[in-house]
BASEGU-851594 format. One line per field, with one value per residue (C-alpha): residue number from 1; residue in one letter; x, y, z. Coordinates in Angstrom, 2 decimals, m for minus. Layout:
n c(NUM:...)
res c(a:...)
x c(X:...)
y c(Y:...)
z c(Z:...)
//
This chain:
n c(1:2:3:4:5:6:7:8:9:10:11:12:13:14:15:16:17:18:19:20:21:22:23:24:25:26:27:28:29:30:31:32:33:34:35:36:37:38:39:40:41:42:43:44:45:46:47:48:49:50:51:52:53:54:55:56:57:58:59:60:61:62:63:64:65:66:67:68:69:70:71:72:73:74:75:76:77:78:79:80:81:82:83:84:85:86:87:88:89:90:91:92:93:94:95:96:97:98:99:100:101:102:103:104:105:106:107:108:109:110:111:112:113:114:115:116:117:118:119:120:121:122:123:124:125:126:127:128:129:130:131:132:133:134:135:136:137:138:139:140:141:142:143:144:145:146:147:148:149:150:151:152:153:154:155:156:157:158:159:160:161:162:163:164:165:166:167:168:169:170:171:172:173:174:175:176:177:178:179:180:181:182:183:184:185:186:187:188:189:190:191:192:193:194:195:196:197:198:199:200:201:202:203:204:205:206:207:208:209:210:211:212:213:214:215:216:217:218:219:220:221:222:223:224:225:226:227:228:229:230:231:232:233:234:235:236:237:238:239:240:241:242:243:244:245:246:247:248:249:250:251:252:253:254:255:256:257:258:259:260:261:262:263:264:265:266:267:268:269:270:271:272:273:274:275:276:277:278:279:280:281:282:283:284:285:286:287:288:289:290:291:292:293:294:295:296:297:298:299:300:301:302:303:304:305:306:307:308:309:310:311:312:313:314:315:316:317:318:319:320:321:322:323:324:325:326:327:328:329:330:331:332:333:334:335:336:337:338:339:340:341:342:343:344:345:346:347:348:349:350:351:352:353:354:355:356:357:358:359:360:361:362:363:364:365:366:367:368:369:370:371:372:373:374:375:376:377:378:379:380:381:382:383:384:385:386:387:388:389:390:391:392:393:394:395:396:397:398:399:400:401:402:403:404:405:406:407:408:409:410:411:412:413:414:415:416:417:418:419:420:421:422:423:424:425:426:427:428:429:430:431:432:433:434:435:436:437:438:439:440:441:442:443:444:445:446:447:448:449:450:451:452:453:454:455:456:457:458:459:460:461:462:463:464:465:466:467:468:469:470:471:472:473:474:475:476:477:478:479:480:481:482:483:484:485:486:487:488:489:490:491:492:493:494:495:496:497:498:499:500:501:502:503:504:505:506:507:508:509:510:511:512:513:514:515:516:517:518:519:520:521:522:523:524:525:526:527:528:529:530:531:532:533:534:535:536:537:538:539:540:541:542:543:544:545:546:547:548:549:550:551:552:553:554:555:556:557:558:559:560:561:562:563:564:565:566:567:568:569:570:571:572:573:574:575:576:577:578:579:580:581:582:583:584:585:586:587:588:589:590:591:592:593:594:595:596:597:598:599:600:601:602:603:604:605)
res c(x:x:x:x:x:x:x:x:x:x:x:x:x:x:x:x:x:x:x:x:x:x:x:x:x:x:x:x:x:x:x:x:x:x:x:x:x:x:x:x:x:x:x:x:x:x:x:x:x:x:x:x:x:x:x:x:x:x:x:x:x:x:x:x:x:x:x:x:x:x:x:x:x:x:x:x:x:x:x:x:x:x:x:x:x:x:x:x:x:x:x:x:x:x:x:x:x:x:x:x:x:x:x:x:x:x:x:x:x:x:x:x:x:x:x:x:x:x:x:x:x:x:x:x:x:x:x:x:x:x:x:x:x:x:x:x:x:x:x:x:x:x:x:x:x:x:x:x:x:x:x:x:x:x:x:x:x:x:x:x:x:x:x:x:x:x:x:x:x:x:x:x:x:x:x:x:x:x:x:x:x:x:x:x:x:x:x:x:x:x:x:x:x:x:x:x:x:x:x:x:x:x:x:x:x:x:x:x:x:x:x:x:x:x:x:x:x:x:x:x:x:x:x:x:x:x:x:x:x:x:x:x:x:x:x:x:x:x:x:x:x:x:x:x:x:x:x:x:x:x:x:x:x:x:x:x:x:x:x:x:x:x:x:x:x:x:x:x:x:x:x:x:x:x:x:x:x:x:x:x:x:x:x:x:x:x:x:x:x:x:x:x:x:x:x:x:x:x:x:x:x:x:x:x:x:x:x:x:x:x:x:x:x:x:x:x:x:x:x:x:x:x:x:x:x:x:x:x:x:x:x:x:x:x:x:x:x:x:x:x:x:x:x:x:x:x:x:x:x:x:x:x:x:x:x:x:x:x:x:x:x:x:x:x:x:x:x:x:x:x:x:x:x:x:x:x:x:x:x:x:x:x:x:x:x:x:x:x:x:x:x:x:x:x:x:x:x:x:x:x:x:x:x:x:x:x:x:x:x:x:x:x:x:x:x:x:x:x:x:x:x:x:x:x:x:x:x:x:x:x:x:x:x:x:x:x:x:x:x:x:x:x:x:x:x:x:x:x:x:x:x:x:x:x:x:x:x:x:x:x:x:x:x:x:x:x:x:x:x:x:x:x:x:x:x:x:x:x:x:x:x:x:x:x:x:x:x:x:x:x:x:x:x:x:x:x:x:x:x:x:x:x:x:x:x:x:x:x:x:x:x:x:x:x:x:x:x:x:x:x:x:x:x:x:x:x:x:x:x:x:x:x:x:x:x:x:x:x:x:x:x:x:x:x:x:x:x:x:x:x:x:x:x:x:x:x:x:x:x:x:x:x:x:x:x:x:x:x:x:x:x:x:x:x:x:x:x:x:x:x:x:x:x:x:x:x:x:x:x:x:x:x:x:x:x:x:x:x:x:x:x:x:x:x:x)
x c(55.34:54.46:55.69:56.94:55.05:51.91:50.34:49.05:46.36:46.64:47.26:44.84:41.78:40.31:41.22:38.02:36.16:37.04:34.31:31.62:33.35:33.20:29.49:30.53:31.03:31.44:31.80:33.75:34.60:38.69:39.65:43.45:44.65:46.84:43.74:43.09:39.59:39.18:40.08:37.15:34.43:35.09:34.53:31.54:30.19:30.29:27.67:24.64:25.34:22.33:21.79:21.30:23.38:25.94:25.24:25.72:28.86:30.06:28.32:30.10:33.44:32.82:31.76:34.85:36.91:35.18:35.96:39.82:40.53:38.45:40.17:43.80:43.17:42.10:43.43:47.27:46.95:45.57:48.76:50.20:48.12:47.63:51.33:51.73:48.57:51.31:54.12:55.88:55.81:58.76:57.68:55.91:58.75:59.16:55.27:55.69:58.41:56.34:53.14:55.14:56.75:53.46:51.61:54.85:54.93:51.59:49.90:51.09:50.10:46.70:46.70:47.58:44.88:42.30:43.71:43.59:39.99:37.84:37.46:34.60:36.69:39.79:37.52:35.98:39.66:40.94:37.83:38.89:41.89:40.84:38.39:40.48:43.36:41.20:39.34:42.50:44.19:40.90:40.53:44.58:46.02:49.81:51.50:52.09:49.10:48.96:51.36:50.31:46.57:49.04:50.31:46.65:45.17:48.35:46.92:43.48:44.72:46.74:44.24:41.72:43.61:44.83:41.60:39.83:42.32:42.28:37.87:38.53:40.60:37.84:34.99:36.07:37.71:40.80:39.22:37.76:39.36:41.66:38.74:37.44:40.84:41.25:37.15:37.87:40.73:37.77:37.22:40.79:39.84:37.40:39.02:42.23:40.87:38.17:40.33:42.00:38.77:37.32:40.20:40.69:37.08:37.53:40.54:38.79:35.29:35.34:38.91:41.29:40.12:36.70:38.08:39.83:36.57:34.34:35.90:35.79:31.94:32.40:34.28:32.19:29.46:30.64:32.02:28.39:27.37:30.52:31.45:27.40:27.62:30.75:29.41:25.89:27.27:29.46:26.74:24.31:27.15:27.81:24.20:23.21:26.36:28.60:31.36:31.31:31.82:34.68:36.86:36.17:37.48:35.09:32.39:35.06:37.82:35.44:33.83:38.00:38.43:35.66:35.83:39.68:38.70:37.08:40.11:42.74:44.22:44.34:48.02:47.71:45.02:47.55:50.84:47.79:47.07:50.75:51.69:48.70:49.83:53.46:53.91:57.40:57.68:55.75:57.61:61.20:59.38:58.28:61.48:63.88:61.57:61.84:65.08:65.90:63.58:64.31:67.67:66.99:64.18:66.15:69.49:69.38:67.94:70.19:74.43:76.55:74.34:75.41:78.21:76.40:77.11:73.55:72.44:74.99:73.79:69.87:70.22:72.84:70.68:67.72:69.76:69.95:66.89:66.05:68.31:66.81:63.08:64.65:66.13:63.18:60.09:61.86:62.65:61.60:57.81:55.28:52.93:54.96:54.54:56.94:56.60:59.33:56.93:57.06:60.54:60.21:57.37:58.62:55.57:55.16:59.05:59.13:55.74:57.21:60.60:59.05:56.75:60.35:62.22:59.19:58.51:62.05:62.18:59.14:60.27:63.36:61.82:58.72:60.15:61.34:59.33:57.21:60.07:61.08:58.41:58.12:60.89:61.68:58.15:56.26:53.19:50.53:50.33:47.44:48.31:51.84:49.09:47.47:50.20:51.22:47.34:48.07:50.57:47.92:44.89:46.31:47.29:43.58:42.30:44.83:44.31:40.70:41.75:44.24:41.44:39.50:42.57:42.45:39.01:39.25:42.73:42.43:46.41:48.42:51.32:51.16:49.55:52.23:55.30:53.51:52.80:56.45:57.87:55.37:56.32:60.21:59.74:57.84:60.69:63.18:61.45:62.19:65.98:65.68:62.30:63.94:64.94:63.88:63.13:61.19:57.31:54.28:53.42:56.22:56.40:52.97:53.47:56.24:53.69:50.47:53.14:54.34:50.75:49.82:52.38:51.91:48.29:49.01:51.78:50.18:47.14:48.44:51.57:48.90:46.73:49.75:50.93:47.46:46.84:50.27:48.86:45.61:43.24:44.99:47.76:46.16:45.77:49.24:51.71:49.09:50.54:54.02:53.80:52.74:55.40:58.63:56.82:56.48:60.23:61.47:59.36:61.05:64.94:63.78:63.22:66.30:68.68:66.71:67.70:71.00:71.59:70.03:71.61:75.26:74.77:72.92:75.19:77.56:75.75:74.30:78.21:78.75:76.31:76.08:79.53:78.93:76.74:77.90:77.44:74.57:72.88:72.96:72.23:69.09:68.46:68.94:66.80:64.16:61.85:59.90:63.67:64.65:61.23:60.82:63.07:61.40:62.21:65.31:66.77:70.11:69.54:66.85:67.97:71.47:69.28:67.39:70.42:71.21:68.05:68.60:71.98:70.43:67.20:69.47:71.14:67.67:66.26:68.99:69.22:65.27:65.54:68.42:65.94:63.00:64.90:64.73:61.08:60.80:63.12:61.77:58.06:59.58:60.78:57.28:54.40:51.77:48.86:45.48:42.59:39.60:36.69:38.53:40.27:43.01:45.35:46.91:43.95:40.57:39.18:36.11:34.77:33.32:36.23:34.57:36.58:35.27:38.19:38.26:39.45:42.14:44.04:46.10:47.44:48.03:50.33:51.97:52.63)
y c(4.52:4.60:7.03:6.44:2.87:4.65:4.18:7.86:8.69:9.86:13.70:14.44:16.05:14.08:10.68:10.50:10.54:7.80:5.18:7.26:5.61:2.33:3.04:0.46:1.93:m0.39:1.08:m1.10:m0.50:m0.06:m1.49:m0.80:m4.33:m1.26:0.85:2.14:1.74:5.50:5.79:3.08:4.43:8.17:6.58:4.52:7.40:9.25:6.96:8.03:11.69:13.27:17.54:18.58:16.23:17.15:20.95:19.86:18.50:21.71:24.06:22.40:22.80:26.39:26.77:24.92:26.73:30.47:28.84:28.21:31.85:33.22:31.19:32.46:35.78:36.45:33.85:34.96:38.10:36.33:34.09:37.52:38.22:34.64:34.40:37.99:37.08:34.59:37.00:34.42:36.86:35.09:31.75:32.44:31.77:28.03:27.63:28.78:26.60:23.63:24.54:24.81:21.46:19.97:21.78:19.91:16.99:16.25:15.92:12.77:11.05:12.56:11.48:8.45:7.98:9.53:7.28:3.78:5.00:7.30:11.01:11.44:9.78:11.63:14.97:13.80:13.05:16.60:18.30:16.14:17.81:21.44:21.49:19.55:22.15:25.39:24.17:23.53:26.84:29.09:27.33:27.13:27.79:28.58:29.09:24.98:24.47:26.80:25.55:21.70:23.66:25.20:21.38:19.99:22.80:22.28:19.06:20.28:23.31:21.30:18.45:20.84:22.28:19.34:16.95:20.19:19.90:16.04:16.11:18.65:16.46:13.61:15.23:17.58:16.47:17.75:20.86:22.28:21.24:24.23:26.66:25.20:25.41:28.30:29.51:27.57:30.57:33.58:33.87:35.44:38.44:39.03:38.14:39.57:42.71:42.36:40.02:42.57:44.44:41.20:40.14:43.75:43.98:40.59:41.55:44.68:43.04:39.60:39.00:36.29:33.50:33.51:34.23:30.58:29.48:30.89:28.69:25.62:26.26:27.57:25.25:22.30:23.53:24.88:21.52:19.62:19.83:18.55:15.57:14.68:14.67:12.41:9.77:9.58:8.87:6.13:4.79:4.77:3.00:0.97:m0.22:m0.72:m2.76:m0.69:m0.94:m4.77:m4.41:m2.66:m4.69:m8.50:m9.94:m13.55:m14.36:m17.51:m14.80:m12.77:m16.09:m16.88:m13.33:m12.81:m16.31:m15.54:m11.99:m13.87:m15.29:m12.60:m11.25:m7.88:m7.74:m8.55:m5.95:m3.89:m5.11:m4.78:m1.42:0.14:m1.71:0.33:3.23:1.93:3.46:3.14:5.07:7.53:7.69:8.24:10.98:12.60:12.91:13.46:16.44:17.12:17.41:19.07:21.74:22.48:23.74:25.86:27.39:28.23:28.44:32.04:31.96:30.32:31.06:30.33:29.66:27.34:26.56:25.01:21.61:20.90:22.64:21.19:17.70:17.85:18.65:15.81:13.80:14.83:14.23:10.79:9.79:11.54:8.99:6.16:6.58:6.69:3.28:1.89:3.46:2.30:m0.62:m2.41:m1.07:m2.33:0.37:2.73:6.84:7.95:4.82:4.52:5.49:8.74:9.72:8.66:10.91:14.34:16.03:14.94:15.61:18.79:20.44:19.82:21.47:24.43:24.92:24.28:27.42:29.28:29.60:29.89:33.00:34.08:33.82:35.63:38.46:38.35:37.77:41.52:42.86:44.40:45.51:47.21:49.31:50.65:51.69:53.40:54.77:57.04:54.85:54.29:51.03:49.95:50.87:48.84:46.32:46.42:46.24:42.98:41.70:42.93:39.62:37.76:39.26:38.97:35.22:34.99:36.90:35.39:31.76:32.23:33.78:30.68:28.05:29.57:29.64:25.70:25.29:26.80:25.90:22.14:22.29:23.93:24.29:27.48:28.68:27.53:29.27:32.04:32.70:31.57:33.95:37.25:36.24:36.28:39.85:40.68:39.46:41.24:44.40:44.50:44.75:48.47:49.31:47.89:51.96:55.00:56.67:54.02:55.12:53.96:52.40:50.77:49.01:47.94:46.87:43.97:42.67:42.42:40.90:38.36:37.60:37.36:34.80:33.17:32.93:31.18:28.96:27.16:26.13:24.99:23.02:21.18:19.96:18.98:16.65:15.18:14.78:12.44:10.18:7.72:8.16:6.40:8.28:11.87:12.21:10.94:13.47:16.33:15.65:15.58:18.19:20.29:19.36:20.16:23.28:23.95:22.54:25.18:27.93:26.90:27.19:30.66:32.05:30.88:31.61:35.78:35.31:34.22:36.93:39.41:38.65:38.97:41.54:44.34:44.96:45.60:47.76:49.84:50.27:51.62:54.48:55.04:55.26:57.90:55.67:53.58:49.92:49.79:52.52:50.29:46.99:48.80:49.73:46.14:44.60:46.73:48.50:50.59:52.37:52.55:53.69:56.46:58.71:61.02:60.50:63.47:62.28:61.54:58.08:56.98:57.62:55.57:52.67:52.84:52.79:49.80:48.17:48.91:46.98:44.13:43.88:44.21:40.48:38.98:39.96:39.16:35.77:35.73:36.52:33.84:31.26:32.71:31.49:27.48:26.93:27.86:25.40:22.51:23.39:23.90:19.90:18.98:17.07:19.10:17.18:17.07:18.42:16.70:15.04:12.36:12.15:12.15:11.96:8.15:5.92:6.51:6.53:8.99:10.22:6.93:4.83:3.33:3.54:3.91:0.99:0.64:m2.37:m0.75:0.63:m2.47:m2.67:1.31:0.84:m1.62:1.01)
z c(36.80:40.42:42.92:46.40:46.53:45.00:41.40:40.35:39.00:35.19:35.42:32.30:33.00:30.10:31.38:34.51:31.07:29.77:31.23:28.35:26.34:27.07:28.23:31.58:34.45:38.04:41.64:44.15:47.94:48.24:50.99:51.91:54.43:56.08:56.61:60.48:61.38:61.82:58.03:57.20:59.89:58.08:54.73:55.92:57.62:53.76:52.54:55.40:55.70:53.82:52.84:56.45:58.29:55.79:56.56:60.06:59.40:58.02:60.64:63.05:61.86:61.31:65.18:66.26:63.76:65.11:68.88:68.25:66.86:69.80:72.48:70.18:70.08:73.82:76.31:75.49:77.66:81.00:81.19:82.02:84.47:86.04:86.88:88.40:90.24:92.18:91.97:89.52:85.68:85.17:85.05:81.78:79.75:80.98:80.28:77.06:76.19:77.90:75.77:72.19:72.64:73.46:70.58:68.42:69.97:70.18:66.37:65.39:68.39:67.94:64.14:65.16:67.52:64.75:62.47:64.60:66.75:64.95:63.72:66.63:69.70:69.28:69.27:72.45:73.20:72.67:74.13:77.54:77.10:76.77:79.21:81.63:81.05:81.77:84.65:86.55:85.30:86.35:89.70:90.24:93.62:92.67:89.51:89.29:88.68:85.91:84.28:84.53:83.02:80.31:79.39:79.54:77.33:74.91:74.50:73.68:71.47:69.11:69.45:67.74:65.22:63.56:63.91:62.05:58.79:58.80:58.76:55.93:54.31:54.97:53.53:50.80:47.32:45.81:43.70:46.97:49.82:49.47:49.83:52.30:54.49:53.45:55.02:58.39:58.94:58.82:62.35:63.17:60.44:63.25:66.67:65.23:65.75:68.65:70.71:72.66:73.15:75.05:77.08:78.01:79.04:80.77:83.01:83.67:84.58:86.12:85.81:84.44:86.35:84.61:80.82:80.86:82.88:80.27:77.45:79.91:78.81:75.32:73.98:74.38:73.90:70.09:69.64:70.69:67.14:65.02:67.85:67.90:63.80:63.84:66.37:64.59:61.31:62.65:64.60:61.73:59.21:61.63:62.55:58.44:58.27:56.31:58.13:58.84:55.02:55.21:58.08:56.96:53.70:54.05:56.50:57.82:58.93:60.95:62.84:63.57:64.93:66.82:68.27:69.10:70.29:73.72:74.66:73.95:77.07:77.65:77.43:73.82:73.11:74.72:72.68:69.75:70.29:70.48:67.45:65.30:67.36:66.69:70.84:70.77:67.51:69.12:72.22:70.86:68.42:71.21:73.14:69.80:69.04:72.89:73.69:70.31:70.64:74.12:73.86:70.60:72.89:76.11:74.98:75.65:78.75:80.18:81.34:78.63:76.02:73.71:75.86:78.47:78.64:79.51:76.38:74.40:75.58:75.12:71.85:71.06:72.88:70.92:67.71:69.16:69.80:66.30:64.62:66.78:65.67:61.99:62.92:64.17:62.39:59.14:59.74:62.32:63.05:61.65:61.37:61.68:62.49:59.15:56.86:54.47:51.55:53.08:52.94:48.95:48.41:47.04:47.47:51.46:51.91:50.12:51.63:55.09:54.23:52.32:55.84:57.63:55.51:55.45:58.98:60.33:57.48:59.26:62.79:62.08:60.64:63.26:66.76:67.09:65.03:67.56:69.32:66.55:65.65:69.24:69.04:65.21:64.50:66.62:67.31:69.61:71.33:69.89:66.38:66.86:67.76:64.71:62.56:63.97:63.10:58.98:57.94:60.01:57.92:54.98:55.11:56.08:52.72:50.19:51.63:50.29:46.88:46.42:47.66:44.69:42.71:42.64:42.52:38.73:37.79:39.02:39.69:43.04:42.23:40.03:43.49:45.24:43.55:43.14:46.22:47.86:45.35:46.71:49.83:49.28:47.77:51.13:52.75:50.70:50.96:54.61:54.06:52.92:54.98:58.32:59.02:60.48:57.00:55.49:55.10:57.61:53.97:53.06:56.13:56.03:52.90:53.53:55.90:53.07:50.70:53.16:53.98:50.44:49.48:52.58:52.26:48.64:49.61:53.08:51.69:48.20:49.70:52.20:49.32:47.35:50.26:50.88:47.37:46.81:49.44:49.87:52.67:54.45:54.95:55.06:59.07:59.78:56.76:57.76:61.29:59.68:57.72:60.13:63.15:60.48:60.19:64.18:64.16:61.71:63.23:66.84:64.77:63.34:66.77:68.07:65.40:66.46:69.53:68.86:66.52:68.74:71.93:69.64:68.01:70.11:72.68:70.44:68.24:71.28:72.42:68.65:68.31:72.03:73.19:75.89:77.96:80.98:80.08:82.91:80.70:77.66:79.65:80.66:77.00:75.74:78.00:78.39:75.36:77.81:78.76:74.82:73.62:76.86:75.04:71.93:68.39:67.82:71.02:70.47:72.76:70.63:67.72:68.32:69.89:66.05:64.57:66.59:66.21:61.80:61.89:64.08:62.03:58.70:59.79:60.44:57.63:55.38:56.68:56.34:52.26:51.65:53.33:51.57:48.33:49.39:49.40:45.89:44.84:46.87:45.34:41.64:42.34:43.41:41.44:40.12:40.74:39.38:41.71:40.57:42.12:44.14:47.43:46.18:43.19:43.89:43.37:41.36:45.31:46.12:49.40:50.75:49.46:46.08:42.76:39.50:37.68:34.07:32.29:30.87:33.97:34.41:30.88:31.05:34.68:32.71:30.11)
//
């Protein structure tokens, strides 16, 4: 029975042994007519990487990998600075709003141009990007500029992060490629913990302006040997005539195209290129996730809140334009962004919703967090610091010991439940440790556990999607996948500061009656003025008391939400991680499938 347009593969182990057997065993080159040429340079490129350009390949990705956590854990504290360098601090809430949509908005258009390009350009692409980005923000002369930097960089950022799980995708199989996620994420178990040791010795030293210059240098230079790797190996196919192989079907339909390719106009290369880009797909994805984001983002920023009518009509706008693309990508493009095969594939549809529920659980739980700590437990700034790094850490750890996990066990989704059901515990936990008198360990606690299970349950749900799709399709749900995720975690921190914009004052106006209402205004709003007072104090202990009943909401909402992402991966396939790309067709690395003359009569059965 096929699945969401696909034939799987069988699910027995025991099955990829069947050609012994028969003692007849024939290799031939898959070629999918709805394959991008990025797909078939990356599979071309398989068959001429030898041991070291192989070991290349993968030193590469662990330099850009090390590059991205540095850049993560460091640059985030010179925005600060850049903006109060112009006397505009305030304007860092509007570039933060500008860079998230960006890092949203931007991965399927850079799948897309992975997919229909190649794995190497779109690096060269991103790295434009990046560099671009922090040479305008270290050599801005206002706070516009910065923020134009912040867009550029956004660009870059996102760029990088995505193009590194797609080439992991491209060169692992099944059984590993969840270690080898897992290893790319090492870095931050460093920089989570030396970051703010550089960028402090930065700002102190030779200031902001050179720590976004420095990475201007940094980053291409760690990128030099991945992008140089890429292009050779598509060179080199291309030159021995691999990939020739790969794009014609007879010798009398290449003579037709090339001869037609002289006279084609470059309007129709144009019209051409959006349609494998499927632009206008693109477009109206772009301003659905946009305009929907937006509001959830500002809303309380702004007078009114949700009763602005501007609010109010972004996000029905946004709803519209949602229900536009819908229209359009399934039905009228032809290569389109979400194909229709996508929306019937559980295990792409349910590994974006479980990242959906999962992260707006996280962001509930997490965007006060901070706050919170400062405030109920009597701890140093830097230690408050380091307990923000432990759910971090531990996602780090546990991703390896469930990339392992699947190595031996061959399946993911044991993995996967597993590790959503630590994680809801972790979440649960918080309800009672969210007070004054739970222990340092307690708290610390609810943060390993969340880590843990979150740790299991990223990297197995990300295999399981790849894995229900052919190479073909990997760049483009990874891209998916991973902007319901940034969606959800956007809903999360708005439905926080919903609940903690209604429900604070109120509770500071319950156990601190005797204050004026400036008194508790200045309480709300600022944590230096609630966390100024000593623990005993009758002030900060009714601002704890506040903060318990606020946090109890959060939290509670957090562990009803942590509930739904075990249920969508209890309803999803549990494929088999063997040695192929993935579990649809009998395709390896460089695109050949072993086919047995039996296969037909057993799809039939």
């Amino acid at each position: 029975m096929s699945t969401a347009g696909y034939t799987p593969l069988p699910q027995n182990p025991q099955d990829d042994d069947r050609d012994d057997r028969d003692d007849i065993e024939r290799s031939v080159l898959i070629v999918d007519q709805e394959a991008h040429a990025g797909v078939m340079k990356v599979e071309a490129a398989q068959r001429v990487y030898g041991r070291y350009s192989r070991w290349c390949l993968f030193i590469g990705l662990g330099l850009a990998s090390y590059i991205y956590s540095l850049d993560a854990s460091t640059t985030y504290a010179y925005l600060t600075f850049a903006t109060s360098y112009f006397g505009e601090h305030a304007f860092i809430s509007s570039i933060a709003v500008a860079q998230s949509l960006i890092i949203a908005v931007g991965k399927p258009v850079i799948a897309k141009v992975a997919d229909v390009s190649s794995r190497g350009t779109a690096y060269v692409s991103v790295l434009i990007f990046y560099v671009l980005g922090y040479t305008v923000i270290a050599s801005a002369p206002n706070v516009a500029f910065i923020a134009g930097g912040i867009v550029l960089y956004a660009v870059g950022y996102t760029g990088l992060q995505l193009l590194t799980q797609i080439i992991i995708a491209d060169i692992t199989t099944l059984a590993w490629r969840g270690l080898v996620v897992s290893l790319v994420s090492t870095p931050f178990l460093i920089n989570a913990f030396i970051g703010s040791n550089i960028s402090t010795a930065v700002l102190n030293t030779i200031g902001w302006r050179w720590g976004y210059a420095m990475f201007a240098v940094l980053v291409p230079v760690s990128l030099a040997p991945l992008i140089f790797t890429l292009l050779w190996a598509e060179r080199k196919a291309k030159r021995i005539a691999l990939l020739d192989s790969n794009k014609s079907r007879s010798r009398e339909n290449s003579t037709q195209r090339s001869l037609s390719d002289k006279s084609v106009s470059a309007m129709a290369v144009f019209l051409r290129s959006a349609e494998q880009l499927d632009l206008v797909g693109l477009v109206l994805l772009g301003a659905a996730v946009s305009l929907t984001l937006l509001p959830l983002t500002i809303s309380q920023a702004v007078s009114g809140s949700w009763k602005n009518g501007s609010i109010l009509a972004m996000f029905f706008m946004g709803v519209v334009f949602l229900v536009v693309f819908a229209v359009w990508d399934l039905r009228y493009a032809s290569m389109p962004v979400i194909a229709p095969r996508f929306v019937k594939n559980r295990s792409v549809v349910c590994a974006a919703f479980i990242g959906f529920f999962d992260f707006m659980s996280f962001f509930l739980t997490y965007a006060y967090l901070f706050s919170f700590v400062l405030v109920v437990k009597p701890w140093s700034l830097v230690n408050a610091t380091y307990f923000i790094q432990v759910q971090s850490v531990a996602l780090t750890l546990f991703g390896i010991l469930a990339g392992l996990s699947m190595r031996f066990l061959h399946r993911y989704k044991y993995v996967l439940v597993v590790g959503l059901v630590i994680r809801l515990a972790g979440v649960a936990m918080m309800i009672h440790s969210r007070g004054a008198n739970a222990s340092n360990a307690e708290l610390v606690w609810t943060q390993i556990l969340q880590g843990f299970g979150g740790g299991f349950a990223a990297v197995s749900s990300q295999v399981g999607a790849q894995a229900s799709v052919p190479h073909a399709d990997v760049a483009i749900i990874t891209a998916i996948v991973l902007l319901v995720t940034e969606i959800g975690g956007a809903v999360g921190n708005a439905c926080a500061g919903a609940i903690w914009s209604n429900t604070m004052p109120g509770n500071l106006e319950k156990y601190l009656p005797s204050l004026t209402n400036e008194e508790r205004a200045e309480l709300f709003g600022s944590i230096r003025s609630a966390a100024s007072y000593p623990l005993g104090h009758p002030i900060r202990e009714g601002v704890i008391n506040a903060y318990d009943d606020t946090m109890k909401i959060m939290v509670t909402a957090a562990t009803i939400l942590s509930v739904i992402p075990i249920l969508l991966a209890l309803a999803m396939p549990n494929w088999y991680l063997g040695d192929k790309q993935n579990a649809i067709d009998a395709a390896d690395l460089t695109g050949r499938a072993e086919l047995e003359d039996d296969l037909e009569d057993e799809e039939e059965l």
